[in-house]
N, C-alpha and C positions, 0 to 999 in steps of 0.2 A: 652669257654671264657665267662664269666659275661658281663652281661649286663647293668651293674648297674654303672650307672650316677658317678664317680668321688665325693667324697667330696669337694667342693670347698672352697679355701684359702680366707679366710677376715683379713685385714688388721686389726689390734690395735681393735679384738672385742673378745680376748679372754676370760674375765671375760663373755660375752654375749651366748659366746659357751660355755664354762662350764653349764653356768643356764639352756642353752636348754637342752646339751645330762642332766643333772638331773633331770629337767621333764618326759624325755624320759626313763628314767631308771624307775624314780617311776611310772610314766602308765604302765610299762614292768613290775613291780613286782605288780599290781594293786592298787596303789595308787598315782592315777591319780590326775591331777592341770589343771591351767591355767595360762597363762600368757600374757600381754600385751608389747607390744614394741613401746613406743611414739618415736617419735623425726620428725624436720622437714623436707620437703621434700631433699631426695636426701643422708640422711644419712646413710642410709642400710640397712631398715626395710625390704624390700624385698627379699634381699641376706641373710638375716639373715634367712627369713622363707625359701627358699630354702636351705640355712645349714641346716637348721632340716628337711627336708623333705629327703634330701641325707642322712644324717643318720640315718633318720628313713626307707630307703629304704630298709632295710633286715627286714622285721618280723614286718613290721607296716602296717596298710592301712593307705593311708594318704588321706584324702580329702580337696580339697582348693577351693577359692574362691575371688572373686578382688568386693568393692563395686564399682561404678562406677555411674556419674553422671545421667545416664538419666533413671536408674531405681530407684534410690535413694525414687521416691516418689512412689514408687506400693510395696505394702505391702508383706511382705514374698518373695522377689524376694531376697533376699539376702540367705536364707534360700533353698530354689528352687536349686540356682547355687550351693550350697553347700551339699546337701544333697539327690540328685537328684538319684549318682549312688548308693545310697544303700537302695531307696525307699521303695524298693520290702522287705524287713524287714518290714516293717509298719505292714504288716498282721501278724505280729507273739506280735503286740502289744494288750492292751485289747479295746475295740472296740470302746468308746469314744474317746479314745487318738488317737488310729488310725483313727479314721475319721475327728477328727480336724486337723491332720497332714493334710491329704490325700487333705481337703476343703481347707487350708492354700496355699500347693503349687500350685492346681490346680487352685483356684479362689482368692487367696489373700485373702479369708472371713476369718474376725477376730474372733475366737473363745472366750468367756469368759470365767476368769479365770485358773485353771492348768492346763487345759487339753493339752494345745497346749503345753510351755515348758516340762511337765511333758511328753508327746509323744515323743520331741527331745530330750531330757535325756534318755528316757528307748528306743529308737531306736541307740542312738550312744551307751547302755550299748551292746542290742543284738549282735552288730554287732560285737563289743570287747571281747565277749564271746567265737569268733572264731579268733579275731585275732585283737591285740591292734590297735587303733586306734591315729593318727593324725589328727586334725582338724587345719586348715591352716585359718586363716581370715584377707585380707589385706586391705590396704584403708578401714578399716571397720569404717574411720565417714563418708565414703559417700554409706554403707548401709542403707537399708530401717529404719527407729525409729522401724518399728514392729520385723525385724529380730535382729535388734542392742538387743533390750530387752531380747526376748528371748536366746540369746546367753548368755547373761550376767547370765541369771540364770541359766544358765546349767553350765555356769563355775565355780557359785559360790557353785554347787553339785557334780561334777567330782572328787572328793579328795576319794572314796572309791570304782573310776571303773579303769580298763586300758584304760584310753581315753587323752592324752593333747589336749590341746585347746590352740590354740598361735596366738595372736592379733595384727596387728599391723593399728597404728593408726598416726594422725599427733602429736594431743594436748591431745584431749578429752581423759578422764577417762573412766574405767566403776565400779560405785562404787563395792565395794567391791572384784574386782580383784586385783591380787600386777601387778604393773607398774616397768619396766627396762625402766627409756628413756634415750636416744641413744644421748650424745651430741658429737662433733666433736674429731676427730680423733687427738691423740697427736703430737704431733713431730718425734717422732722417726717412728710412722706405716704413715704418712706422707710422710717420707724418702722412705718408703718401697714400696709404693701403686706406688711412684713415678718410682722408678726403676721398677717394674712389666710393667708401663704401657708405659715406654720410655727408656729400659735400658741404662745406662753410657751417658744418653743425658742430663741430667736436671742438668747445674748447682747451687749451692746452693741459690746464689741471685735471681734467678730467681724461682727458688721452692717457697723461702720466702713471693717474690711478688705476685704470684700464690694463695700460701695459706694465702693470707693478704684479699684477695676477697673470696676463699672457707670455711676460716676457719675452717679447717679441717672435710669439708661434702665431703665425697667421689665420689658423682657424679660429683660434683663443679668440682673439683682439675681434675676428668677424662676429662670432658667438657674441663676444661680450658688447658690442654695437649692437648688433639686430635685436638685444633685449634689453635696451632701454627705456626707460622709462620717460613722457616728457618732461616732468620733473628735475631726472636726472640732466636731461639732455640741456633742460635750462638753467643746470646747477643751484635749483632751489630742493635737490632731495640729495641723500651721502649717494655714492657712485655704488655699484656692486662690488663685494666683498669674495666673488667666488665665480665660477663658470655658472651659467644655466641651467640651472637642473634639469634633464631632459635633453640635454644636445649633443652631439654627437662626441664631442669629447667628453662630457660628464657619462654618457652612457659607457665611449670606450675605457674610461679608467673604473667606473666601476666593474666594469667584467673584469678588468685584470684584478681587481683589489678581490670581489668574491670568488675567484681562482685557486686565492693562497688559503691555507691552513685556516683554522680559528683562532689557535693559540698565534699564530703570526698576525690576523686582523686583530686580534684586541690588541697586541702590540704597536702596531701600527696607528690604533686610536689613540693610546698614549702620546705618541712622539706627536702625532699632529695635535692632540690638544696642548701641549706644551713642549715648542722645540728647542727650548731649553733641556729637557730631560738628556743627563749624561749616564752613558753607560750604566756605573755601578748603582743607580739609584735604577734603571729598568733590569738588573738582574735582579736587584731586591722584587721588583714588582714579580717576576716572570715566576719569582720560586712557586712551585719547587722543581717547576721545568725552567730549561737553560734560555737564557734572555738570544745568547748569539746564534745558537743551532735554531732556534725558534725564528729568528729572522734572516737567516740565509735564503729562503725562499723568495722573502725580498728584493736580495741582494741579487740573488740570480736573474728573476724577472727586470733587474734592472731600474726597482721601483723607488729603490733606500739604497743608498751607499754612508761607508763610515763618513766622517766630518772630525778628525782627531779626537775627542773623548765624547762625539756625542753623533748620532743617525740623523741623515735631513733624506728627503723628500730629490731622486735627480730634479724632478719636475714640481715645483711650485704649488702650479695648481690642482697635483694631486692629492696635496693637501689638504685642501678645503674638501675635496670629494670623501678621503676618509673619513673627514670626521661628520659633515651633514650628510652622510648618506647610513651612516649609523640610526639605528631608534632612539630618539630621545632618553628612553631609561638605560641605553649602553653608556650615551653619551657621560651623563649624569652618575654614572658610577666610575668611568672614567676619572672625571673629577673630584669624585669621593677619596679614590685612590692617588690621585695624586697630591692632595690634599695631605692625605695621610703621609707619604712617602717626603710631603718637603717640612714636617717637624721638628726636625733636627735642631735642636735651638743653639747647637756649640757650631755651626756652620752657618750663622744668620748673617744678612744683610738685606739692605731695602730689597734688592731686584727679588732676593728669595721672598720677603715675607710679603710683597705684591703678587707673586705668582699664587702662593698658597691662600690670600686672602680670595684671590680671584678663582680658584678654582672651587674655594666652600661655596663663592655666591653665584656660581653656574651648578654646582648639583643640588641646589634647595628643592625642594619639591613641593616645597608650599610656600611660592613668595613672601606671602603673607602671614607668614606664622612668628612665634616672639622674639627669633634669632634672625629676625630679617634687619632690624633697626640696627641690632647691634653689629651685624657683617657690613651692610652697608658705611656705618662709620672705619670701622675697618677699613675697608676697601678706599674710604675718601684719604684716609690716613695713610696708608699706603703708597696710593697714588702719586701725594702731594710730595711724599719722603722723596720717592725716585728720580736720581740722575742717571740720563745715556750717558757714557755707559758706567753702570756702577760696578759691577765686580769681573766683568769680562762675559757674563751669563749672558747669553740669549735669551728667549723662549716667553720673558714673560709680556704681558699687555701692554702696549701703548696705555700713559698715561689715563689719556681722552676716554680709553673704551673702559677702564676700570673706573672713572667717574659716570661716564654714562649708565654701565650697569647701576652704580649706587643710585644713582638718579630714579633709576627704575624701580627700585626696592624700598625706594621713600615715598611716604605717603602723602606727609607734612605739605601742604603747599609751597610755605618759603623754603623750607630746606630744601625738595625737589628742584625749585629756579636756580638755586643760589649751586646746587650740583650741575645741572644743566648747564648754567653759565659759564662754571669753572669748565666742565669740560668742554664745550666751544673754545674756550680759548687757548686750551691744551690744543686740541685738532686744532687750530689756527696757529699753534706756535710749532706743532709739527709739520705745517705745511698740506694741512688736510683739511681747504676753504669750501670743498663742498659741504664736508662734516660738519664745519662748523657754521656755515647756514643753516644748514639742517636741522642743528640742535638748537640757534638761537629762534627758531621758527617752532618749535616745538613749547618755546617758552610765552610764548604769546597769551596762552588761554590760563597762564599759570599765573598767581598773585603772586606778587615779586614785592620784596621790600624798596626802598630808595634807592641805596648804594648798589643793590644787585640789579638794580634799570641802570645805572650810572654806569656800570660796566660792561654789559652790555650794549649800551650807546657806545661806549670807549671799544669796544668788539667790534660793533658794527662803522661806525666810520673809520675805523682802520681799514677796515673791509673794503669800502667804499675808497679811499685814500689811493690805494692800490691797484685796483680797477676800476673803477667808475668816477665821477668828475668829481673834480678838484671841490668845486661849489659846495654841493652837498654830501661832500665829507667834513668840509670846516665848518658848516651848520651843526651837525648831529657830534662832530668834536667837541663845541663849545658847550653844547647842552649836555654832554657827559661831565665838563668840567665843570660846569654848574651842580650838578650831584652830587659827583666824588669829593672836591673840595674840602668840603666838615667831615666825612667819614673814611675817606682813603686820599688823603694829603699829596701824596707822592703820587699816587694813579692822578689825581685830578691837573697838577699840574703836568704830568704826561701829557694828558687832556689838550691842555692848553697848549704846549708844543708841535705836539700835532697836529692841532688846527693849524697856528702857525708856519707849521711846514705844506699843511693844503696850499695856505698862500703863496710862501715862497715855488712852490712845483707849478701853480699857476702864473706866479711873476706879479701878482699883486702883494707889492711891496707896502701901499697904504694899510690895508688888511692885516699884513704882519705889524706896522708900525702902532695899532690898533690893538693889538693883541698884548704885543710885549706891555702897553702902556695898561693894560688889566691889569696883566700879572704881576710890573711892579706895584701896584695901591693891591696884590694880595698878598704881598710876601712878609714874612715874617723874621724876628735877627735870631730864630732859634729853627731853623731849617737844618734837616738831615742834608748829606752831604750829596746825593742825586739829585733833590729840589732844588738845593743851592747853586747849580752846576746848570740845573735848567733854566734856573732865574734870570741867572750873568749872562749865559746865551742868548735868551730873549732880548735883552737888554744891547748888549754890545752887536747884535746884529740888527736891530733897530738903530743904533747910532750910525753903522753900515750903511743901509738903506735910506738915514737920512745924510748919506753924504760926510757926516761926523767920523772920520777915521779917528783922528787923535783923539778923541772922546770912547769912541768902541773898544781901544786897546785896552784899559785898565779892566774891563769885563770881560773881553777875550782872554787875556793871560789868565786869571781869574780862575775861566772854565779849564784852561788846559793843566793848570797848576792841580785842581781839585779831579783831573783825570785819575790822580793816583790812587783816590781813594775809591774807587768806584769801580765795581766788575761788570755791571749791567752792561749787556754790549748796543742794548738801544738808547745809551746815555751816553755810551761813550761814545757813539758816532759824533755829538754835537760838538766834541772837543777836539776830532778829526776836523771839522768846522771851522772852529774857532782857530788852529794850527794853520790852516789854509790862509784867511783874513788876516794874519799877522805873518806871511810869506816863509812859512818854516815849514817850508813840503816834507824834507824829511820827518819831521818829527809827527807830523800830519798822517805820512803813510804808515808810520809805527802804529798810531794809534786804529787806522785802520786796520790793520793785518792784526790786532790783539782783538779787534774788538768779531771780527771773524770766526777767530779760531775760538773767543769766548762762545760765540751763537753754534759755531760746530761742538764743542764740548759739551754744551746745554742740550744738543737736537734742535735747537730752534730753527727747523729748515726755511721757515718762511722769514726770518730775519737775513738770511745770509745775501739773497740778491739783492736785497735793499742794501746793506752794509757795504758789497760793493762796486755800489756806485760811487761811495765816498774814496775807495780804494782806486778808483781810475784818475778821478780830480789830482792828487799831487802827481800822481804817473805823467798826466796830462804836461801838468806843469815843468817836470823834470825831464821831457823829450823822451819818455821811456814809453814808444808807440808799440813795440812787439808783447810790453806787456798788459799797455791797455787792451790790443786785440786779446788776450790768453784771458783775461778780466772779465773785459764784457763777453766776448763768448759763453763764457761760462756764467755770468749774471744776466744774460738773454736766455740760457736754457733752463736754469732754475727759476726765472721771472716765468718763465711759460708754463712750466712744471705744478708751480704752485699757484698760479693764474691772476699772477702780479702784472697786468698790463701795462701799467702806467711805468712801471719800472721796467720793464720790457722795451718800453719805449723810448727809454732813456739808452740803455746798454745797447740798442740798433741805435739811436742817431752815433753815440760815441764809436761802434764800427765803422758806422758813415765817415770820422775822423782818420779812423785811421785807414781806408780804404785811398782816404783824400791825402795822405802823405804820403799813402804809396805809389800816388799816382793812376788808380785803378777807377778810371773815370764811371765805370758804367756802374760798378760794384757801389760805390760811393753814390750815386743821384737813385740806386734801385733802395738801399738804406737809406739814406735821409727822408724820402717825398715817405716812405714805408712808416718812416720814424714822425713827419710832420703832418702824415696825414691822421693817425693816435694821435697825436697834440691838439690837435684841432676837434677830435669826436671828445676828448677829457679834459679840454681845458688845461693842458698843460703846455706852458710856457717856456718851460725851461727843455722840455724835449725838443720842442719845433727851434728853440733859439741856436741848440747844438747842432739838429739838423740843417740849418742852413748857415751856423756856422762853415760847417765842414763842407758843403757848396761853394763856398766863397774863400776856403782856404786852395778847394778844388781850381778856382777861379784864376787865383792868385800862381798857383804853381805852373796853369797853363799858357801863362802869359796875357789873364784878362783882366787887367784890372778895374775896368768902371765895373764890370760884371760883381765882381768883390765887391767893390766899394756901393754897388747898388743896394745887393742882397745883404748885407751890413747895416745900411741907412736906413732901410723898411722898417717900419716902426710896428710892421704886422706881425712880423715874420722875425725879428731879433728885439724883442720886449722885454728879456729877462735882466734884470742888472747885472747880476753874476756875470753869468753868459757875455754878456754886453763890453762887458769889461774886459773879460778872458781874451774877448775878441778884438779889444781896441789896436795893439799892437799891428794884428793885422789889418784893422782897420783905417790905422794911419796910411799905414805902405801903401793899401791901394789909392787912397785919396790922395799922396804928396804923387803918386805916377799917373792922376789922371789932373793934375794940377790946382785940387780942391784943399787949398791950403788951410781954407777956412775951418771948414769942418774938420781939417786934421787937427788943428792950434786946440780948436774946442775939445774934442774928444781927449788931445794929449793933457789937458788941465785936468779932466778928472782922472786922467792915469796916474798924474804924477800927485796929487794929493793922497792918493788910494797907497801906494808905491814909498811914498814919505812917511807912512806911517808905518813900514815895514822894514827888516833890517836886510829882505833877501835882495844876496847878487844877482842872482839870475832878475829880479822883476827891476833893480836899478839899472842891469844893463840892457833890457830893455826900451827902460825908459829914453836911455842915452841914444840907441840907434832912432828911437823915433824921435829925435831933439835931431841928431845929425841929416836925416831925411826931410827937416823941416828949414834947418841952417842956411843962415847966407852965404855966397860965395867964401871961401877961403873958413870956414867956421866948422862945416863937419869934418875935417878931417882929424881934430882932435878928438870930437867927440866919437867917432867912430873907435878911437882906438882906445876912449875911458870907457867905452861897451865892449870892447874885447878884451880890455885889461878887469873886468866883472865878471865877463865868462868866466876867465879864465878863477875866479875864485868861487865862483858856483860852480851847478852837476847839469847840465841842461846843454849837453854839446850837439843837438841838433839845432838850435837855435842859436847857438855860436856858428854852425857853420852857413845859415841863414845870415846874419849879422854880415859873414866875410863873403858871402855873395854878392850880401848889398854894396859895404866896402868895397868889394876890387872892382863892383860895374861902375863906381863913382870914381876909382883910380884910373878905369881904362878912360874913359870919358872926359879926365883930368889931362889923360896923352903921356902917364906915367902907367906902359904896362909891363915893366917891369917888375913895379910894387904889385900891379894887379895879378899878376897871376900867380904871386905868393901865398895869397888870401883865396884866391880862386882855386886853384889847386889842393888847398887842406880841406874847403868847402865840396870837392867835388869826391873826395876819399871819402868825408862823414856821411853825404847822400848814397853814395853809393853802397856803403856798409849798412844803409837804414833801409837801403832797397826804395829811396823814394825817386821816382822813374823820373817823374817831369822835374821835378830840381836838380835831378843829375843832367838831364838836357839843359837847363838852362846853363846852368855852371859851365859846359859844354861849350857852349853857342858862345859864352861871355871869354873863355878861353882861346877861341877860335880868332873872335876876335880881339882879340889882344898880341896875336901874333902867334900864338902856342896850335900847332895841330893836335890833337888829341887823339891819341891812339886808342883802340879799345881793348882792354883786357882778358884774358881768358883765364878762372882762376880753377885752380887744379883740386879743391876740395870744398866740401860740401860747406866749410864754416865760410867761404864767398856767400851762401845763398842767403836772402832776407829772410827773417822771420817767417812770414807768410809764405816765401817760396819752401824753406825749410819742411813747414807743415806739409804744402802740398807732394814734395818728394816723396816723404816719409808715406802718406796713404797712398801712393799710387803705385810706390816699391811695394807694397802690403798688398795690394792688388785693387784696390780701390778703381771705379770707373772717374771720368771726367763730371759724367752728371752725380756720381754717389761723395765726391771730393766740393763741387759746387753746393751742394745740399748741406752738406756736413758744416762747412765755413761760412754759410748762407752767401755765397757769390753765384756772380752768372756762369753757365756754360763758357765762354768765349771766354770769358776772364779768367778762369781754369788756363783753357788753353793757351790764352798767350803768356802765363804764368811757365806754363809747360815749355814753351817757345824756350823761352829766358833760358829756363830750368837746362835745359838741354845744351844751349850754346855755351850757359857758363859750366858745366861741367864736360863741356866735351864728350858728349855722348848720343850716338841717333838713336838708343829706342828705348821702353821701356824694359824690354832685357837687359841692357847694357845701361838702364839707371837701378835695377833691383840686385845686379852686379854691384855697384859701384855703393848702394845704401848698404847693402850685405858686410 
């Protein structure tokens, strides 16, 4: 059995591992390097030199070495540790060198000139003459300056022995070495590092918040895992706020921070309690010594760099170290001081007079004393003022944490709830749902008035809406909207909407029908114009569901009409809604993309991946599949972020869609069952409905159609109406080619009622190709051409070129393939530019036969590649691996690659050289 140490697995450092084993390789064939590995504490420089040391463990010697503080200033001590077991070489050097070696590690005495490096070169050559060498050097800036040198020149000579030499440092350079520095771990080896070190524990919001303080430093994120809490870990406590006190990185940033000056650590405690603080406002503080000379130590140590008119922190979580590693009465006069310094009342604005309100209610020193009531309103006051971003400042509090402190400083029972509450919903509207568990669980023991229980039910089944089941979030909706009603009119019908849309995410359409019919016996003719906007909603999507289109239109327009008056972008989504229902995608997708960039101007991060969901719907509709993938991508990452599940679940089935039009079979069924099997744990309907939609579109492009037309028919697995409908088109097509005519007629009767109530070309000429696919002899061929003469005044050209698919297999078939391959041929250009693999084969195959051979193309730039190839080029020119490009996109390895396949044949290029050439 071997004895030989395991190679050990590093997260997101595979471009790092490449460069070592090719050092290793060129020392192994004797043309040996060096290399340096910067980055700051805690990112992997030491794991890394153990990677190479494990793989140099077959047929290397390896020698290492740690600089370390308190040899740092005795000469050759670096050198010593390092070079110790292979001393006994020395004698086979020529006898100067060998004896400055020999006086160097023995006595530290400095030799002049080459003798001493020229010794260390032709000692590490001897030694490699019998067997290559490894030289390991870590912490090598807190080496001796005499060994630091000498290394340096021996690595800039090792290029013609079997020797590597691999350095790892924090900042420092050593000129003329090449430098790899190590910055923070992506997202996806993030994910990774997380499941190794807590398997199936770490939900995504809470990962997020983790890596918002590690920013992707490997030992951070470890640190901040191994001291959690179970609480935390069950997302019923806030996440931590800062590294561990006591762990290896809090201990190593506090020695650098107690290192610098005083006058530069009180400095230092400034910036971190408020990193807003610009320049001219910390000269004032620093007088009558100079604010920049005073922080150049800083700046040298590498701890603070400029940031245009203000100092931040290189590392993040140095942050939190200065300032909780201070004594509370520094901290607290900190405060006083800056307090004092944000006065200025001809420079006011909300952001200013929240930071200065927040900074009186952290240096109090008697919670409890007669200026506590009065800061505390303050500080609610404040708060509430504040819009991200208001003058361009940084520095001051998240909303949430200036309510929660006031919170703390009230005594009052209801006022305390009624603080607590507000700020839960802050932390909820910022996208901080541990937070605001946290704080609505804090409210339990507290006497809460009516309306502040009403709001908090209206808190917590949003909560529950998002992640947890559909059921009993529309339970604890309703009962919110039983409280709010009489005292917050607008919030209660919220209330009511949301429950409603529990139903709808579930596909119980009875439920919603049930709802709407409340809220109209509660509405009133003197409704503000958000209520009004919810009312017509309710109402016209109940006439929806009950099949009443021409009844639903006079309340859909309604809602979209009274869009204008309305900035709330959680009200404007229902008029993205209503825009859909009445076939006007574009103006559907406007409202979408306003109602976005309303919730990004707000902060409201936890509204944004719900928003776009609604944002991919008309995409859907309008054959714009590269930007549904860009969409949900990005509303699967902020759904996981903010640990919106349910919505998560939605933005993976909809990848599943467009995995399924690119033809990417595997990538598409590992999203979908991913996406139906969340459908299935939350009762959500509408997730599992899209997921097997996009199975059955899978179905359809591969040439299966009872397959389609199965997973379509299941009444388990495609329940939603929406959804159901979305899907009918495809639904027909597979039933008229497995010759279920039946079920085609019926399903086409409720398209075309849905369809008639709408003015868009694109869903009339839909309707018309599923009329021609159903036609007697001699009958579709007009109708195929009033479906191309629709396209042609819609935006929807993948679906026109589906339409002339269909068309020219019905011309070749007719024994006119002359006409077929007219239609064949423009259809085979649209797939091909959509990148959708299996409809360009078929198009192909229906080409073939019709008489036309089909040549393939080779196209000379990159605007050939699809969307999704596009992506994958782009990261893998970057340097990207296959498994860190699969992780990123959520696809499989294999799928990667046969992407790559493509990637290569259409640009005419064998490697990834000659594609980082060509991306260049």
């Amino acid at each position: 059995m071997s004895n030989i140490a395991p190679v050990p697995v590093l997260r997101g450092r595979g471009e790092e591992e490449r460069a070592l084993l090719g050092l290793l390789d060129n020392a192994r064939s004797g043309s040996g390097g060096a290399l340096l590995l910067a980055g700051a504490p805690g990112m992997g420089k030491t794991a890394l030199l153990d990677l190479a040391a494990a793989h140099a463990a077959q047929g290397f010697l390896v020698l290492r070495v740690s600089g370390v503080e308190p040899e740092s200033r005795l000469p050759y001590a670096g050198l010593h540790g390092l070079l110790r077991p292979v001393a006994a070489h020395a004698a086979a050097l020529p006898e100067a060198q060998g004896r400055a070696l020999m006086e160097a590690m023995e006595s530290g005495t400095r030799a002049a000139g080459l003798a001493l490096p020229a010794a260390v070169l032709g000692l590490l050559s001897a030694v490699a003459a019998q067997q290559p060498v490894l030289a390991c050097v870590d912490d090598a800036h807190l080496l001796d300056p005499a060994s630091r040198d000498v290394l340096a020149f021996v690595a800039r000579r090792v290029s013609y022995e079997p020797v590597a030499l691999l350095l790892a440092t924090r900042a420092e350079g050593l000129q003329g070495v090449p430098v790899r520095v190590l910055g923070g771990l992506d997202e996806a080896a993030v994910r990774e590092l997380a499941a190794d070190l807590a398997p199936g524990r770490i939900a995504g919001d809470l990962l997020a918040a983790l890596d918002q303080i590690a920013r992707g430093n490997p030992l951070a994120l470890a640190e901040l895992i191994g001291d959690l809490a179970p609480d935390q870990l069950a997302g019923l406590a806030a996440p931590p706020t800062t590294l561990p006190r006591g762990g290896r990185l809090w201990r190593t940033h506090a020695a650098r921070l107690a290192s610098l000056p005083e006058d530069t650590r009180r400095l230092l405690l400034l910036i971190a309690a408020d990193p807003g603080l610009d320049v001219a406002t910390l000269i004032r503080a620093a007088r009558p010594a100079c604010a920049l000379t005073a922080l150049e130590p800083a700046e040298r140590a590498g701890i603070l760099h400029s940031a245009g008119e203000r100092y931040d922190f290189h590392d993040p979580a140095v942050r939190g170290v200065a300032y909780h590693d201070a004594p509370l009465a520094r901290r607290r006069q900190a405060h006083r001081v800056l307090a004092a310094l944000l006065e200025d009342r001809h420079a006011e604005t909300p952001a200013r007079r929240l930071r200065r309100a927040w900074h009186r209610a952290r240096a109090l020193d008697d919670p409890a004393g007669r200026d506590t009531e009065r800061l505390a309103g303050e500080l609610v006051a404040a708060a509430l003022e504040a819009r991200p971003p208001d003058d361009g400042c940084p520095g001051g509090p998240e909303p949430y944490l200036a309510l929660e402190r006031a919170a703390e400083l009230t005594e009052h029972g209801p006022a305390k709830a009624e603080r607590l509450a507000t700020a839960a919903r802050h932390a909820w509207i910022a996208g901080r749902p541990q937070v605001a568990r946290a704080l609505l669980a804090r409210l339990r023991s507290l006497t809460a008035p009516d309306d502040v229980r009403g709001r908090v039910q209206l808190l917590h089944g949003s909560l529950e809406l998002l992640r947890g089941e559909t059921g009993s979030a529309r339970e604890e909706l309703l009962a919110a909207a039983a409280r709010l009603l009489t005292s917050h009119r607008t919030l209660g019908v919220r209330a009511l909407v949301r429950a409603a849309d529990a139903s709808y995410r579930a596909g119980d359409n009875r439920a919603f029908i049930a709802i709407a019919r409340q809220a109209a016996a509660l509405r009133r003719p003197d409704e503000a114009a958000p209520a009004q906007l919810m009312f017509e909603y309710l109402a016209g999507m109940a006439s929806t569901f009950s099949g009443s289109h021409q009844e639903a239109a006079g309340p859909l327009r309604r809602v979209v009409d009274l869009a204008g008056s309305v900035r709330d972008p959680a009200v404007l989504v229902w008029a993205c809604v209503a825009s859909l229902l009445l076939g006007e995608d574009a103006t559907a997708h406007r409202l979408s993309a306003r109602a976005v960039e309303a919730a990004r101007t707000r902060g409201a991060a936890s509204a944004v991946p719900q928003l776009l969901e609604y944002m991919v719907y008309p995409e859907i509709w309008m054959g714009r599949y590269a930007s549904v993938a860009t969409t949900a991508a990005e509303g699967l990452r902020l759904a996981q972020d903010t640990g919106q599940l349910n919505t998560a679940a939605q933005h993976l089935a909809w990848l599943a869609m467009t995995a399924a039009v690119e033809g990417d079979s595997e990538t598409c069924r590992v999203r979908a069952d991913a996406a139906i099997e969340m459908a299935d744990a939350h009762e959500l309907g509408i997730a599992g409905a899209i997921g097997t939609w996009a199975l059955a579109c899978l179905d359809l492009a591969a040439g299966r159609p009872a397959d389609a037309a199965a997973r379509l028919r299941a009444e388990r697995r495609n329940n939603h109406v929406v959804i159901r409908v979305m899907a009918t088109p495809h639904f027909i097509e597979a039933s008229a080619r497995t010759g279920d005519r039946e079920r085609a007629a019926a399903a086409l009767r409720v398209l075309e009622r849905w369809v008639g109530s709408t003015r868009s070309p694109d869903l009339r000429a839909l309707v018309a190709r599923c009329r021609a696919l159903l036609a007697a002899p001699g009958e579709a061929d007009e109708l195929f051409r009033e479906a191309l003469d629709l396209h042609g005044q819609g935006v929807c050209e993948f679906e026109s070129a589906r339409t002339r698919l269909l068309y020219g297999s019905a011309l070749r078939r007719d024994r006119r393939p002359g006409a077929a391959r007219n239609h064949l041929h423009a259809a085979l250009e649209t797939f091909e530019r959509h990148g959708a693999r299996l409809w360009t084969e078929q198009a192909r195959t229906e080409l073939r036969a019709s008489g036309d051979p089909v040549r393939l193309t080779r196209p000379a730039t990159t605007r050939q590649l699809t969307a999704q190839q596009l992506r994958i080029a782009r990261m893998v020119a970057e340097g990207a691996t296959n498994k860190e490009v699969a992780e990123r996109l959520f696809l499989s390895r294999r799928t990667v690659e046969h992407h790559l396949r493509n990637i290569f044949d259409r640009l005419g290029v064998r490697s990834r050289v000659e594609l980082v050439r060509l991306m260049s």
